[in-house]
C-alpha positions as CSV (number, residue, x, y, z in Angstrom):
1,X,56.3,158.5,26.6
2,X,60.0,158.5,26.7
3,X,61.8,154.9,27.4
4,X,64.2,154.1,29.4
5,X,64.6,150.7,28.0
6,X,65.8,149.9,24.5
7,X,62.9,147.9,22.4
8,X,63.2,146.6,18.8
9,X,60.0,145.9,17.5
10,X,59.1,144.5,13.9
11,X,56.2,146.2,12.3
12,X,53.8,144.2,9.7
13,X,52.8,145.7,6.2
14,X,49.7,144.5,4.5
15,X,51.1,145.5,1.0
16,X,54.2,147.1,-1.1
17,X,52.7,150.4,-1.8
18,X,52.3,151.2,2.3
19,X,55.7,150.0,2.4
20,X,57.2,152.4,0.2
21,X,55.4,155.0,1.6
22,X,56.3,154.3,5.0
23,X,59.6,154.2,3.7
24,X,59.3,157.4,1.4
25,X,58.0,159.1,4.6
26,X,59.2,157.8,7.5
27,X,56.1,157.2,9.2
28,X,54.7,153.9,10.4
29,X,51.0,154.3,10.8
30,X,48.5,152.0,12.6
31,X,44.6,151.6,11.9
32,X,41.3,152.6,13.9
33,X,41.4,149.2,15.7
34,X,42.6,147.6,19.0
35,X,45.1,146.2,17.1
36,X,46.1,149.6,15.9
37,X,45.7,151.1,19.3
38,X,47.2,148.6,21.3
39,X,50.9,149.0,19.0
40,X,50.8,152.3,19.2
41,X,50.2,152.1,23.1
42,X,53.6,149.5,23.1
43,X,56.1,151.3,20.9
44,X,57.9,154.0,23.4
45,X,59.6,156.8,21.7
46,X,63.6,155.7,21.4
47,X,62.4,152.1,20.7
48,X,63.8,151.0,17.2
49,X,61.7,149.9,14.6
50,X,62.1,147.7,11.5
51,X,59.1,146.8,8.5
52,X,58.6,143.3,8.3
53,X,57.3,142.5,4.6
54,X,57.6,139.3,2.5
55,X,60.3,137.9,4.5
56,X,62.5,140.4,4.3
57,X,63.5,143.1,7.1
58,X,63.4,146.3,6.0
59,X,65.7,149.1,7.5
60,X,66.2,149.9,10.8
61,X,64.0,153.3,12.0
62,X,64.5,155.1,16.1
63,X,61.0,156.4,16.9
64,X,61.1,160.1,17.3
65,X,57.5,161.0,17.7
66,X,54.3,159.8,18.3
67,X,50.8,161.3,17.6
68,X,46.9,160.5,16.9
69,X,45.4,162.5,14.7
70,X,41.2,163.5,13.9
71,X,40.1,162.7,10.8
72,X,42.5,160.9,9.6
73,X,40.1,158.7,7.2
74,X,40.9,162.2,5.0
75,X,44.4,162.4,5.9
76,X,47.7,161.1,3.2
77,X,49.9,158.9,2.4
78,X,48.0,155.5,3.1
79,X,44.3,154.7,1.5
80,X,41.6,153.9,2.9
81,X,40.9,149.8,3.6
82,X,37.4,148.9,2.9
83,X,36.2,145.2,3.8
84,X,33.2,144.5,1.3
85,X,32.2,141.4,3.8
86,X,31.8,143.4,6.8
87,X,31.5,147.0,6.1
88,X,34.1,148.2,7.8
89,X,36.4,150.7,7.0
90,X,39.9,150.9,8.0
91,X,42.5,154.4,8.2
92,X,45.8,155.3,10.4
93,X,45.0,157.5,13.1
94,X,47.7,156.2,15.3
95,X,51.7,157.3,13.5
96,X,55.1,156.8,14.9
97,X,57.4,159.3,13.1
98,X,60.7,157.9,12.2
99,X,64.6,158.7,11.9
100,X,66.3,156.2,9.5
101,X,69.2,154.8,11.0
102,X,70.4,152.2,8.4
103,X,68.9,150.8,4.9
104,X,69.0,147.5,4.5
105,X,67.2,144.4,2.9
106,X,68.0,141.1,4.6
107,X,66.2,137.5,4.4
108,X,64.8,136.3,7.6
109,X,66.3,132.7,6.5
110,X,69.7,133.5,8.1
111,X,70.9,132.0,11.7
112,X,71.0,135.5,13.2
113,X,66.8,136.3,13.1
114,X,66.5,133.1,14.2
115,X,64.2,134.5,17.2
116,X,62.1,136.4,14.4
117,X,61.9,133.5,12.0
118,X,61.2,131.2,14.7
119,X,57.7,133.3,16.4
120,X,56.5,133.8,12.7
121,X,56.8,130.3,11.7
122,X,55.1,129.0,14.7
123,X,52.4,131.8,14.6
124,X,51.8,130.6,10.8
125,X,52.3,134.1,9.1
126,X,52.2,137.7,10.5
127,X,49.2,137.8,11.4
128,X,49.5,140.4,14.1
129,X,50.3,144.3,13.8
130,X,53.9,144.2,15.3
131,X,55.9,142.0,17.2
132,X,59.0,142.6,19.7
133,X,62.2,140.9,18.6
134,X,65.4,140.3,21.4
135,X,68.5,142.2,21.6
136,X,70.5,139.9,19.8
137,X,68.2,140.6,16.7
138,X,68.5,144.4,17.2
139,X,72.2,144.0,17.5
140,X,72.6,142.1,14.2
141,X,70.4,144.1,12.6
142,X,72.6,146.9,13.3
143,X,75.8,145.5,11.5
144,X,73.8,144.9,8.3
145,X,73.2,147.1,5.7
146,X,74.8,150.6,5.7
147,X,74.4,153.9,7.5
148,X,71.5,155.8,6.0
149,X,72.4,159.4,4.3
150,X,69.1,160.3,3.0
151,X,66.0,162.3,4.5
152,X,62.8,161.2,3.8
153,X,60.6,163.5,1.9
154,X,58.3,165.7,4.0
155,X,54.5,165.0,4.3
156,X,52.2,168.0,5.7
157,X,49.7,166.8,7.9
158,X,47.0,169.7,8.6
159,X,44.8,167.9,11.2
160,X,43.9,168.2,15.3
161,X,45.7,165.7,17.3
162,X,44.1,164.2,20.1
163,X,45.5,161.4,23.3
164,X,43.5,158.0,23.2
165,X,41.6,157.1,25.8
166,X,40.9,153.7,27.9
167,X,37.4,153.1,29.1
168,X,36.3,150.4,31.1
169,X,32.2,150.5,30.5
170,X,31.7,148.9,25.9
171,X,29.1,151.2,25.9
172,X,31.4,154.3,26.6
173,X,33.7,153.2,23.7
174,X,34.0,155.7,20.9
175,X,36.9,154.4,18.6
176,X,39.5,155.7,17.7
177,X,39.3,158.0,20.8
178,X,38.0,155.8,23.3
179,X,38.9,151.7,23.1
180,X,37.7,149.3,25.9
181,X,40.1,148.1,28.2
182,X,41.5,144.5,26.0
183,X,43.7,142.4,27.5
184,X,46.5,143.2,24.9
185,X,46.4,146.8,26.8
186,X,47.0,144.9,29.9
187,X,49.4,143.2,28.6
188,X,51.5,145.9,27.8
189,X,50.8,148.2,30.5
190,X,53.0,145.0,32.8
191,X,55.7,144.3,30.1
192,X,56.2,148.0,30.6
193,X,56.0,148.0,34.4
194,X,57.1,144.4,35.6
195,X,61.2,144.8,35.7
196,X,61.0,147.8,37.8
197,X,58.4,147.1,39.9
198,X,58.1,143.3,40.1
199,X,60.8,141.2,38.7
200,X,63.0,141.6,41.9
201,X,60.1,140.2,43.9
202,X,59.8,137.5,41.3
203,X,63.3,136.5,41.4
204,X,63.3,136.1,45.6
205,X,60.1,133.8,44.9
206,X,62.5,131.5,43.1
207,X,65.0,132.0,45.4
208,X,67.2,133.1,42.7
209,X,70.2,135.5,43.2
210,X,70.1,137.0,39.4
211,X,70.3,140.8,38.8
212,X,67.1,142.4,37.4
213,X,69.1,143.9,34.5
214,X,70.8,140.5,33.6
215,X,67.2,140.2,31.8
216,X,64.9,141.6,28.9
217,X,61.4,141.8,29.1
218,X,59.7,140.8,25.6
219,X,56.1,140.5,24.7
220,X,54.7,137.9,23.3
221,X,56.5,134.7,22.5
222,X,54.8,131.7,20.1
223,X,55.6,128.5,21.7
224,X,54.8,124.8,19.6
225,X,51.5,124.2,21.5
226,X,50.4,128.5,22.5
227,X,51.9,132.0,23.1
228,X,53.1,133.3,26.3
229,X,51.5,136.5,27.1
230,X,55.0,137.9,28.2
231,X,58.8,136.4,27.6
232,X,61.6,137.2,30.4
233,X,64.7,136.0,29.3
234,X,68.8,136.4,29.8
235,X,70.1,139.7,27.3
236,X,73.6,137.6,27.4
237,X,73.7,133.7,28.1
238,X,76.5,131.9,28.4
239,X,75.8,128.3,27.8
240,X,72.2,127.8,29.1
241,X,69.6,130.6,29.2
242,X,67.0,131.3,31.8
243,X,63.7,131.8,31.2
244,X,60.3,133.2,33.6
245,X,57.2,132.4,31.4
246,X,54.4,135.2,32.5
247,X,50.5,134.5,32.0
248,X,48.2,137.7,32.1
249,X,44.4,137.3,32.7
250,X,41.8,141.0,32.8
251,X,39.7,138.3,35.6
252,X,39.9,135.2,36.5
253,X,42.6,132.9,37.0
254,X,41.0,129.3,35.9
255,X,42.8,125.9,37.1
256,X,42.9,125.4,33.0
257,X,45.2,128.5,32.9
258,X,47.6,127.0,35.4
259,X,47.6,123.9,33.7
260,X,48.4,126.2,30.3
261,X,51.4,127.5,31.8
262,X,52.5,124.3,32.9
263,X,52.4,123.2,30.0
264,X,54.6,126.4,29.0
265,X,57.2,125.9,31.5
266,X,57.5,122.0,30.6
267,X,58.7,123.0,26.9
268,X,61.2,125.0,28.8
269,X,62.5,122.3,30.5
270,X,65.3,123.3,33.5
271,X,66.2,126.3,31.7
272,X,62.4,128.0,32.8
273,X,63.2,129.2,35.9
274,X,59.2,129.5,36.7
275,X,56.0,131.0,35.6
276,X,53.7,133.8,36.6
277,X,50.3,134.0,36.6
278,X,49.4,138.0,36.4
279,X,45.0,138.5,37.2
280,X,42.7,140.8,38.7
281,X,41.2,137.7,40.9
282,X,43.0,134.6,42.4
283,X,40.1,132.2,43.7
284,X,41.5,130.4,47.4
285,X,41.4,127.1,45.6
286,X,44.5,127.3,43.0
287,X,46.5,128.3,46.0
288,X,49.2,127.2,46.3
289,X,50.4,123.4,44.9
290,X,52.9,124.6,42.6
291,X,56.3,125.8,44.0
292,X,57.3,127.0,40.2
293,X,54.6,129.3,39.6
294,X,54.2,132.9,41.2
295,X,50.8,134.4,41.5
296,X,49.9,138.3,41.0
297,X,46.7,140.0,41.4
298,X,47.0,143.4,39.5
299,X,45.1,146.4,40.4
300,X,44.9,149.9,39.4
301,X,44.9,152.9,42.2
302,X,42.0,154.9,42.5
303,X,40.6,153.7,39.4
304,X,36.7,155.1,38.5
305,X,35.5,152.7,36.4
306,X,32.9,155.6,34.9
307,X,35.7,157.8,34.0
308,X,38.5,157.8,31.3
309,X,42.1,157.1,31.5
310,X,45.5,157.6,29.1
311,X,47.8,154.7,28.6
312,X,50.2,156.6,30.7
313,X,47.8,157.3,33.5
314,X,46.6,153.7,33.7
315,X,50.2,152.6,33.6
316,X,51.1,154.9,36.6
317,X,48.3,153.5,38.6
318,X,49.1,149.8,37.8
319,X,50.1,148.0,41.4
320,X,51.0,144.2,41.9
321,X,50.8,142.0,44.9
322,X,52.0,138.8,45.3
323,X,49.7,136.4,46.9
């Protein structure tokens, strides 16, 4: 799926030897789990890409390709990951292929990833697969370092590819091919679909007179007391910034979520412009006391829940209503 929207997204490495291969390569590659799935799902091709690894941000990559391949327990550059505790074994179906657009090396302890430093510090490490930084990062990031010259070195890959699937029933779930539907999918699926097909509605709710392209859509954000499922924030404010703090629920909306984002919007202070609670079911009696929060039910059109469904399917059947 092509973007039209420009992303920058840091990408986590366990070790320095999958770092230099990714590097050696130009590959980022992500594991047989939901996890794994779920960042391949979010990074579009033409979203930029850096590796996040002891601190440091590692070169800045524009994703060219993307593709799943079979068997890819047998397939270079990365080894296998083997948890003696559990059993489990762990390879890179999932691979973004990469063109290097500028080498560089920087510490995250400078003001400009401030944005970076900040959601890893609250998070308490990594942690996570990936992670979307703003356009303020991407545009620093691209004044650092120099312009790459070099090709990476060519790796054969002599496998089938196949398309993940979504499934909605656990016991259809064949990973890597099929993953249950997770609310991190769901997640993604909105940040993906909200701006276009929501955020203008939004917007009206607050009675606010802001353009839907004065904004950038971000996943998600650590706060001092949570994480907010999805960040909407000014691209370029002058003086004060505006924030709309989204929620996203796969069912129920609970009276303990809407006290959550609350909670959320409180830290803000008069810079939130409001929150947004995103579910498949709204019960009658959280309607409607708070004038600062918009509720959404979610749906998807002509959905089977028997059958299977792409990323991109599922993302052209999402549909919203306000309530």
């Amino acid at each position: 799926m092509i973007n039209s929207e420009i992303n920058y997204f840091l990408i986590s490495v366990s070790n320095s030897n999958n770092l230099e291969l990714c590097r050696k390569y130009a590959i980022a590659g992500f594991t047989n789990s939901i996890n794994g799935f779920w960042t391949y799902s979010d990074i579009n091709i033409g979203d930029y890409i850096s590796f996040l690894y002891g601190a440091k941000i590692k070169d800045l990559y524009r994703v060219t390709k993307k593709m799943a391949f079979k068997n890819a327990d047998q397939l270079p550059p990365w080894p296998l990951i083997k948890f003696k505790s559990s059993g489990r074994i762990y390879y890179f179906p999932f691979r973004l292929y990469l063109e290097k657009v500028r080498s560089l090396d920087e510490s995250l302890v400078r003001a400009e990833f401030s944005y970076v430093a900040e959601n890893l510090l609250l998070r308490g490490g990594y942690r996570k697969t990936h992670f979307q930084a703003d356009l303020t990062t991407l545009h620093n990031v691209s004044s650092f370092g120099k312009i790459n010259k070099g090709n990476p070195e060519t790796l054969e890959i002599n496998s089938e590819t196949f398309t993940p699937k979504i499934v909605f029933s656990k016991e259809n779930e064949e990973i890597p091919f099929k993953f249950s539907f997770h609310e991190l999918i769901l997640q993604s699926l909105i940040r993906k679909k909200i701006k276009n097909f929501l955020l203008k509605d939004i917007l009206e709710a607050f009675k606010e007179s802001f353009s839907i392209d004065d904004f950038e859509i971000l996943g998600e954000k650590a706060l001092p007391e949570g994480f907010v499922d999805i960040f909407i924030k000014l691209k370029y404010p002058i003086a004060i910034n505006r924030y709309i703090l989204v929620e996203v629920k796969t069912g129920k909306v609970t009276t303990n979520d809407i006290k959550q984002l609350q909670n959320y919007l409180n830290q803000f202070g008069k810079e939130a412009l409001g929150g947004v609670l995103i579910a498949k079911d709204l019960p009658k009696l959280i309607h409607l006391k708070d004038n600062n929060i918009v509720y959404v039910r979610y749906y998807f059109e002509d959905l089977d829940i028997n059958d299977v469904y792409s990323f991109e399917e599922l993302l052209k059947m999402l549909k919203f209503t306000i309530v």
